[in-house]
ZADO-814230 format. One record per residue: x, y, z of N, C-alpha, C, O in turn; residue in three letters. Coordinates in steps of 0.001 Angstrom, whole numbers, padded with zeros to 6 digits, always signed. Layout:
N
XYZXYZXYZXYZALA/...
This chain:
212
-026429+037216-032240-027688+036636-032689-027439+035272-033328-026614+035102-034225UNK/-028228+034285-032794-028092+032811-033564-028601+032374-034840-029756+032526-035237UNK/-027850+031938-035322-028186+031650-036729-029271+030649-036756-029457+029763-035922UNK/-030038+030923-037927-031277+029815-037616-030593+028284-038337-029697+028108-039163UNK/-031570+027250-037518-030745+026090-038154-032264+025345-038472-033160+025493-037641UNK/-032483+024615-039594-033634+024080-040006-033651+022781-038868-032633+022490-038239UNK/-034740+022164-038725-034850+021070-037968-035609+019998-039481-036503+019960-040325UNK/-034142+019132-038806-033779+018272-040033-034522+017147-040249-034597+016523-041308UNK/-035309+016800-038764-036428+015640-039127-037654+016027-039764-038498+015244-040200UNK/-037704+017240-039794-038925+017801-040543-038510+017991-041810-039508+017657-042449UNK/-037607+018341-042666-036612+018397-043628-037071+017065-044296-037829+016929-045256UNK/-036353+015999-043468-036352+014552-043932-038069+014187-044557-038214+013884-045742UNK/-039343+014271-043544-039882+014154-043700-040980+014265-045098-041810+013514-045609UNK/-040445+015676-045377-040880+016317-046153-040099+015787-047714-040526+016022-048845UNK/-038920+015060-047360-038190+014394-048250-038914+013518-048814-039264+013292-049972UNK/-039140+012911-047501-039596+011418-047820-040944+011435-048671-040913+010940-049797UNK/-042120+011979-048183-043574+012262-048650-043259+012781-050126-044115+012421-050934UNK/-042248+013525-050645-042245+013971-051518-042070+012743-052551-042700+012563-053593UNK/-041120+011999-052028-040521+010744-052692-041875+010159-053120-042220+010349-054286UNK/-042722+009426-052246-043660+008812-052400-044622+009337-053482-045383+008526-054009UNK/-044649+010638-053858-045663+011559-054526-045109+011214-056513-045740+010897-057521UNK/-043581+011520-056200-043134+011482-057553-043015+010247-057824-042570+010100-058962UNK/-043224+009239-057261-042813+007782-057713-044051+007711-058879-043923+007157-059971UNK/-045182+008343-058434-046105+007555-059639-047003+006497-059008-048074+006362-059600UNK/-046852+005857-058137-047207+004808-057829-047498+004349-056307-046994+005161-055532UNK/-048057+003453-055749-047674+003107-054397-046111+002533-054476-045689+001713-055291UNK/-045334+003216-053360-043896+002428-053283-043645+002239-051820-043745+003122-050969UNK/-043349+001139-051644-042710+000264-050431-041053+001370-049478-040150+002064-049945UNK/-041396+001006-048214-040102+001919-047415-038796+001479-047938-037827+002207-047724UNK/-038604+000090-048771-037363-000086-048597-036614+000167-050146-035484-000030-050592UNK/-037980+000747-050726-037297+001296-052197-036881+002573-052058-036000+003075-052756UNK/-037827+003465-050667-037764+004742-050348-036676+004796-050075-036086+005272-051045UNK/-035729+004494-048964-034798+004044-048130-033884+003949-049486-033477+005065-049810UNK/-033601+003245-050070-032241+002598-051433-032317+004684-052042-031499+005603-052079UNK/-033515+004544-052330-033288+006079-053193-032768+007478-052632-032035+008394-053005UNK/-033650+007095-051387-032891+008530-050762-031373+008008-050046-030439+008810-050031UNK/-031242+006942-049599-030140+006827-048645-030516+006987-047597-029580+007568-047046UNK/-031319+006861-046869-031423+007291-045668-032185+005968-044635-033278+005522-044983UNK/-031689+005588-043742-031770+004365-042949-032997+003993-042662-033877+004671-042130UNK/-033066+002308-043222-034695+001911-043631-035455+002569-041980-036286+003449-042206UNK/-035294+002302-040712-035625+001859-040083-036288+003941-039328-037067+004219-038417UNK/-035699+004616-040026-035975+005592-039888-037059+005727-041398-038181+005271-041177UNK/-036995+005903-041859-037898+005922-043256-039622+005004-042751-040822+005167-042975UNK/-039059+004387-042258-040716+003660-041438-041149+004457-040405-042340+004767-040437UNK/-040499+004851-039527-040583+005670-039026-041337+006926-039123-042265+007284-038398UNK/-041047+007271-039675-041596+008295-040914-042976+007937-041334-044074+008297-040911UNK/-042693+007306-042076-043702+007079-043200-045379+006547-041915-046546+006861-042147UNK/-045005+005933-040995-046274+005521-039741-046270+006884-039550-047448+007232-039636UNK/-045376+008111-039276-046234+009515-038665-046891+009793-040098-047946+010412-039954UNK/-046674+009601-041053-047734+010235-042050-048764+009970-042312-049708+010697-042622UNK/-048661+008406-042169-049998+007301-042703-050971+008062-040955-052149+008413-041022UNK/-050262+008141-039799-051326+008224-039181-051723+009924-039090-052818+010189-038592UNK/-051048+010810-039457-051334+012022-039791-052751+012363-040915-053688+013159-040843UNK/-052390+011452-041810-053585+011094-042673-052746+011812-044505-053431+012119-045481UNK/-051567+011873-044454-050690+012570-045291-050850+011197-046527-051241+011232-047693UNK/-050423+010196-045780-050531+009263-046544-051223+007873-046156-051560+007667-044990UNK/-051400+007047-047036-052265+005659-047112-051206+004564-047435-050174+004657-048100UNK/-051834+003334-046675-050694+002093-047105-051847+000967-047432-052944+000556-047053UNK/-050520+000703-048685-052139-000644-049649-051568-002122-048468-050543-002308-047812UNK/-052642-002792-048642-052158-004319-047873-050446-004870-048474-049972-005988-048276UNK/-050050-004200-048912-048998-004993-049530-047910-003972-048775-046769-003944-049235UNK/-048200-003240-047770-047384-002419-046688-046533-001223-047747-045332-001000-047591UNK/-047562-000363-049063-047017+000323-050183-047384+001558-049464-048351+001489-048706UNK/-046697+002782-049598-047583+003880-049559-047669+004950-050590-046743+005250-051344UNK/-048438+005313-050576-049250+006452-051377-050197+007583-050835-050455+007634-049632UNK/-050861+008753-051986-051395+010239-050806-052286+009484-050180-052684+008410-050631UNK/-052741+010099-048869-053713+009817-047902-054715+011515-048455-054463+012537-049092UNK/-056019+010843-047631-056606+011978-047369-056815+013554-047036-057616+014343-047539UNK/-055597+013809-045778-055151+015232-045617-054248+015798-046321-053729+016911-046232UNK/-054045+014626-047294-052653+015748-048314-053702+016357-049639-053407+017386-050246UNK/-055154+015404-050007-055680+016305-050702-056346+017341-050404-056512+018318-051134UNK/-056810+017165-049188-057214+018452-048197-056317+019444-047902-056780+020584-047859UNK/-054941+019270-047650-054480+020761-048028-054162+020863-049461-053978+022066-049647UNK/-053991+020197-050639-054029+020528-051854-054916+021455-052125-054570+022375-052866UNK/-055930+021429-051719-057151+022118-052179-057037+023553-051423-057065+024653-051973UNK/-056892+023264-049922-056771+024586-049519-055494+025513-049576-055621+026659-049145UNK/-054739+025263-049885-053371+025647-050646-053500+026579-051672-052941+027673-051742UNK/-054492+025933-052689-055219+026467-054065-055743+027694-053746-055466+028829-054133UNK/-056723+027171-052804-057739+028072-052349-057760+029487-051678-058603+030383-051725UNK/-056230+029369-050865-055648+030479-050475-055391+031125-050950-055732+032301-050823UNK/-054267+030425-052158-053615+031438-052852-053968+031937-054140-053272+032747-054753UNK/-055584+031224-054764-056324+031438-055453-055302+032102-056801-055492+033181-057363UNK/-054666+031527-056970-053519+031297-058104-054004+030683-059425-053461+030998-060484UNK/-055182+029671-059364-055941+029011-060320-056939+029981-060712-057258+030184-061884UNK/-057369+030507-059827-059030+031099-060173-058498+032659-060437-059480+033306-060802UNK/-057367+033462-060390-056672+034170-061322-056327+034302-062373-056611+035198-063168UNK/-055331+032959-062557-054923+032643-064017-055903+032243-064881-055521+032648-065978UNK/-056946+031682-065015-057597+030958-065711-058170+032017-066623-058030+031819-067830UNK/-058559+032700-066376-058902+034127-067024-057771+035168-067909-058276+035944-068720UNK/-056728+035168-067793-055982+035437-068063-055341+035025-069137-054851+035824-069935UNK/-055259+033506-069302-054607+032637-069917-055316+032184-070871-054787+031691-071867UNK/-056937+032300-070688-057845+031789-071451-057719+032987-072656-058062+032608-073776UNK/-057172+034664-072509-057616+034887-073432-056285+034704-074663-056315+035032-075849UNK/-055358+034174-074014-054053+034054-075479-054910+032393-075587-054772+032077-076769UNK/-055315+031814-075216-055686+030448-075495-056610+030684-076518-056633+029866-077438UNK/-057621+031937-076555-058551+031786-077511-057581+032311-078767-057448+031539-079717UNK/-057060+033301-078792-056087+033321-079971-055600+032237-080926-055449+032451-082129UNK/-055406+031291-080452-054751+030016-080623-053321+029644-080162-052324+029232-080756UNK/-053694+030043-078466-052100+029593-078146-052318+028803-077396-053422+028666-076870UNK/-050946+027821-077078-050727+027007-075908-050390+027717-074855-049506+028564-074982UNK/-051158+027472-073349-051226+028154-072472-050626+027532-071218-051353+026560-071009UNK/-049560+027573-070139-049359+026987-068977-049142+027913-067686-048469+028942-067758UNK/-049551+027628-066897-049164+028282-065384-048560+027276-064674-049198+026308-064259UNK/-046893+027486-064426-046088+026174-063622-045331+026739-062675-044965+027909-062563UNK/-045004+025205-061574-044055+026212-060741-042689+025473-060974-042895+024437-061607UNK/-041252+025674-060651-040079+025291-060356-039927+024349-058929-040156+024866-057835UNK/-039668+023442-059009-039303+022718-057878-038316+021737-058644-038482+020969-059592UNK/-036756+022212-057517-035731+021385-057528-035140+021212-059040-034440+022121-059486UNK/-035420+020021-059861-034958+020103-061591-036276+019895-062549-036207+019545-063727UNK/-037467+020167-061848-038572+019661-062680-039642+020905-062651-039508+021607-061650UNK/-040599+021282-063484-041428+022022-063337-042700+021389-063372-043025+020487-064144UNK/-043479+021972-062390-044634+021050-062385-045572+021761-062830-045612+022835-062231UNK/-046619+021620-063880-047447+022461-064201-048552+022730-063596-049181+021727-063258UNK/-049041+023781-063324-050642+023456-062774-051871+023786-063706-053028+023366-063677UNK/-051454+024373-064256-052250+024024-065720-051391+024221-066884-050321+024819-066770UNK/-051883+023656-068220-051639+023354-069345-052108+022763-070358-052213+021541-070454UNK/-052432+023585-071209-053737+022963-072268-053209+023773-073982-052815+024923-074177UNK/-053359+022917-074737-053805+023679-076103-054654+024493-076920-055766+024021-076685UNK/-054778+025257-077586-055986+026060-077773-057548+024732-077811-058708+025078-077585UNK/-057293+023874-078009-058544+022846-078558-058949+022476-077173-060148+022221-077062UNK/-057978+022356-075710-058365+021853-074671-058707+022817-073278-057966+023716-072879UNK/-059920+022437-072681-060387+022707-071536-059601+023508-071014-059471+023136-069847UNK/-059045+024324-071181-057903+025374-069843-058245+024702-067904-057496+024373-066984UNK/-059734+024778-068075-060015+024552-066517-060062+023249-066047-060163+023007-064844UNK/-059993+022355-066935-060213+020972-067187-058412+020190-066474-058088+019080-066053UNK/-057696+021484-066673-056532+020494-066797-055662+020823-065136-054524+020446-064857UNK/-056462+021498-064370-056440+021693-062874-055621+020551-062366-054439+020672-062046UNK/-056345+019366-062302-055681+018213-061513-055037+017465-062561-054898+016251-062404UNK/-054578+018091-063729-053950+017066-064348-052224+017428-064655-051797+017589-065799UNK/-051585+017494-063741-050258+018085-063616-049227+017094-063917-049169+015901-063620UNK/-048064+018180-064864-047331+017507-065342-045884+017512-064635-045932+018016-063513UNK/-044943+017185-064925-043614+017328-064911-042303+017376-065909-041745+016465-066520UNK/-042124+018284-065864-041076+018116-067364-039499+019340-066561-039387+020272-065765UNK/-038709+018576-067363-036961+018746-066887-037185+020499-066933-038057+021192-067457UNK/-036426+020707-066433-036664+022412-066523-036009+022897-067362-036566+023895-067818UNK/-034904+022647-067892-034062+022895-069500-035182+022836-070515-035047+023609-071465UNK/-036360+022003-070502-036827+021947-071613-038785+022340-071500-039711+021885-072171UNK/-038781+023207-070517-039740+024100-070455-039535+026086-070349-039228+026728-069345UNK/-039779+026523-071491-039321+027699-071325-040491+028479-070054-040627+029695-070190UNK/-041171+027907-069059-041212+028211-067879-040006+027495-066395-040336+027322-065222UNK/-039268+027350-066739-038101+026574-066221-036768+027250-066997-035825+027462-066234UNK/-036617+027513-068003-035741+028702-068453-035727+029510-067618-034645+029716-067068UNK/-036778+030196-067242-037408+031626-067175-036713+031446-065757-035495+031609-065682UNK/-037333+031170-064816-037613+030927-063199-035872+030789-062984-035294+031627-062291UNK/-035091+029627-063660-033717+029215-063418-032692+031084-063494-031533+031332-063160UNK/-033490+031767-063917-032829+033374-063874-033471+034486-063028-034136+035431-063453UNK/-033113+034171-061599-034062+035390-060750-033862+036489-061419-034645+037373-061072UNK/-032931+036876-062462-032907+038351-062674-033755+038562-063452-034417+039566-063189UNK/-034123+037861-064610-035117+037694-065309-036576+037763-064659-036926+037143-063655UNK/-037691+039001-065741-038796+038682-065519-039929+038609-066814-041128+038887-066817UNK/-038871+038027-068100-039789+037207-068904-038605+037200-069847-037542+037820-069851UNK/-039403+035851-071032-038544+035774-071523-038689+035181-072846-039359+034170-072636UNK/-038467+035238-073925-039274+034564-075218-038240+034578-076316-037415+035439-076625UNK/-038568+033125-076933-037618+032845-077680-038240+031792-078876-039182+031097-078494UNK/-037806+031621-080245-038273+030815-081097-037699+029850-080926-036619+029878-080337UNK/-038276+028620-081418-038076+026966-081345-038164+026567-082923-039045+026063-083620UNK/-036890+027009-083150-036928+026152-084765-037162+024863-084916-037680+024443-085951UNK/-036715+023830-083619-037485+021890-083538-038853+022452-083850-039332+022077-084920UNK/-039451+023144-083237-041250+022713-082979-041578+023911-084415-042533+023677-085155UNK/-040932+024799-084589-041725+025858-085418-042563+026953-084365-043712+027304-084636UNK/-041958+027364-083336-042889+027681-082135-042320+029105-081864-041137+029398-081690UNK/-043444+029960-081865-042650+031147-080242-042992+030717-078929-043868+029852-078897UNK/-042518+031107-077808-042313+030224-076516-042157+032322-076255-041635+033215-076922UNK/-043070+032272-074708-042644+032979-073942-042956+032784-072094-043139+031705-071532UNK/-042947+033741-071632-043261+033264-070302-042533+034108-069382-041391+034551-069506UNK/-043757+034342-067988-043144+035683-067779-043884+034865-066342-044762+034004-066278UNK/-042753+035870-064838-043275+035461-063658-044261+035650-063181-044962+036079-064097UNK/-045063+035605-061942-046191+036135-061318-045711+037048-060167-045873+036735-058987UNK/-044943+038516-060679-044519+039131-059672-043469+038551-058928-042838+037654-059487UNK/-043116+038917-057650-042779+038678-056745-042618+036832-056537-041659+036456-055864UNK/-043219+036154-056910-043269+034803-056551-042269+034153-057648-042658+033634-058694UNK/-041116+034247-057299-040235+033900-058749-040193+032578-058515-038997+032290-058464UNK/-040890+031552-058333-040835+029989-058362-042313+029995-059278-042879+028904-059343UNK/-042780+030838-059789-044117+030517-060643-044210+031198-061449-043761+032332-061284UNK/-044911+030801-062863-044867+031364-064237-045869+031165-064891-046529+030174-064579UNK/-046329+031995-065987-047150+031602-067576-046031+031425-068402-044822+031647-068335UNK/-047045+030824-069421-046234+030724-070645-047095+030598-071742-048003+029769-071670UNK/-046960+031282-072741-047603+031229-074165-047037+030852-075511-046194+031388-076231UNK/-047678+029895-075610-046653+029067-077127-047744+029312-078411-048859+028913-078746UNK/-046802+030130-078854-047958+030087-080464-046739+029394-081912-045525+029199-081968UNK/-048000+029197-082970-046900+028757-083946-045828+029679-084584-046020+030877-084375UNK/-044967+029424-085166-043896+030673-085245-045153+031620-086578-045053+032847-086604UNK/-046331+030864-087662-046561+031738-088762-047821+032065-087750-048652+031508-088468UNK/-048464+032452-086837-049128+032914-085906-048911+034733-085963-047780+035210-085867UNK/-049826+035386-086087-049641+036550-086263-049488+037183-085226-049209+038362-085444UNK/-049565+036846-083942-049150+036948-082828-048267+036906-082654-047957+037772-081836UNK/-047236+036152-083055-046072+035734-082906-045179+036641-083977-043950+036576-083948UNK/-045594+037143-084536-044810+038047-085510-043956+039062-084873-042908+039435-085400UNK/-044299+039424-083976-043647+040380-083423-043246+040161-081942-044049+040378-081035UNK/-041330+039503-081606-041689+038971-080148-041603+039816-078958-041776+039485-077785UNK/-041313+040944-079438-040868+042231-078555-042523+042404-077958-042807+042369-076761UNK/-043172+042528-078689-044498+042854-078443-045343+041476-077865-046242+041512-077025UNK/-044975+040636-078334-045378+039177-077838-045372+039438-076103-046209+039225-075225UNK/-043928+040030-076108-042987+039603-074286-043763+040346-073492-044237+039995-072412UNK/-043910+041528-074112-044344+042482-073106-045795+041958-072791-046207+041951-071632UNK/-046612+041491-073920-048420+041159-073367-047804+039633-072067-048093+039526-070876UNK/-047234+039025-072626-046945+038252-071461-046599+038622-070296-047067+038069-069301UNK/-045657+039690-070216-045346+040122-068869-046478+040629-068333-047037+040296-067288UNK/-046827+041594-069250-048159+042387-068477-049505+041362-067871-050338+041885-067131UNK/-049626+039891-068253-050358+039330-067972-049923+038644-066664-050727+038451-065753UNK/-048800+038331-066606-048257+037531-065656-048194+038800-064015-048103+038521-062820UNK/-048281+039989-064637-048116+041345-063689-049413+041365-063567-049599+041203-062361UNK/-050431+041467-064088-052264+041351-063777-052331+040197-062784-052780+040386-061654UNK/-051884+038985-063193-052036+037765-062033-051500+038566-060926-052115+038922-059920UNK/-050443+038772-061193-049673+039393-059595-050485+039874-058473-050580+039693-057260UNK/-051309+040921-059880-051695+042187-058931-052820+041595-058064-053033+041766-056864UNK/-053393+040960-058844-054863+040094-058056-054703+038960-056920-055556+038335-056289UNK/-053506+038932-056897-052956+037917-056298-052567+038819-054598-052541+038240-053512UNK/-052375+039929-054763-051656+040909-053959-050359+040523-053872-049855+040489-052749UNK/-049578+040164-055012-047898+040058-055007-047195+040866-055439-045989+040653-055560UNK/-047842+042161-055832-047163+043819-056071-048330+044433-056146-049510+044133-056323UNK/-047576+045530-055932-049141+046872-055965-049223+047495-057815-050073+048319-058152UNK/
């Protein structure tokens, strides 16, 4: 039986678009090209099947940035996996407590949040407002960096904080997390803290159909 082998221009591709996404900004092929290493003349290449795919857009100054069909599957992505319209409920109720609330996923060294708010802010509000932070220094990026692990909570003597965060089932690239202050009466107890987290992050699951 043959071993499967990825097809590497699709690989690349997916490199490249990604590049363009984390820059922040519109960026030009030949900054793309210096960062990844990979030969300008192929990187244009590229980047014309996306712009005409509709993945991405190029400003007059020959920059690119998202196009149209990349927010169109953003949305239906969401929509499928209805991962937002799960959590939000969930998360809202340690938020009313007074906790800090996030649902993020792991990609590569960064976690990207898809939501994240403070008890004072919008939970639903913060949908399209996604972050990125090093994964060492999100205890949803702790968590995920240990498949054996399925939650995990710990105090933050810098912040004065309990920190926990537990997977969504089966999908070990995605997490909650609940940050309360360490004199939080919630937080008094983290044994008991871990487990409401897990069990919440196991409710997403279930609604999700990612365990029975």
């Amino acid at each position: 039986m043959q071993s499967f082998q990825a097809n590497k221009s699709i690989l690349t591709g997916f490199t490249i678009l990604e590049e363009v996404l984390v820059s922040g900004e519109p960026i030009g092929s030949r900054e793309i090209s210096r960062r990844l290493s990979i030969e300008h003349s192929k990187v244009n290449r590229i980047l014309s099947t996306l712009v005409v795919s509709g993945m991405l857009q190029k400003t007059e100054d020959r920059k690119y940035f998202a196009g149209p069909a990349l927010h169109i599957f953003t949305a239906l992505s969401l929509h499928h996996s209805k991962i937002i319209t799960h959590s939000l409920p969930v998360l809202k109720e340690f938020q009313k407590e007074g906790a800090t609330v996030a649902l993020g996923t792991l990609w590569r060294d960064v976690v990207v949040y898809l939501l994240h708010a403070n008890p004072q802010k919008d939970l639903a509000m913060t949908t399209a407002d996604h972050e990125n932070h090093p994964k060492d220094a999100s205890i949803i990026g702790l968590l995920l960096q240990d498949e054996e692990r399925q939650s995990i909570c710990m105090k933050r003597e810098d912040t004065e904080e309990v920190a926990c965060a537990a997977r969504l089932g089966s999908l070990s690239s995605v997490g909650i997390a609940v940050v309360y202050p360490s004199e939080h009466p919630c937080a008094k107890d983290i044994e008991q803290l871990e487990q409401r987290v897990l069990l919440a992050g196991e409710a997403i699951a279930r609604k999700m159909n990612l365990m029975r």
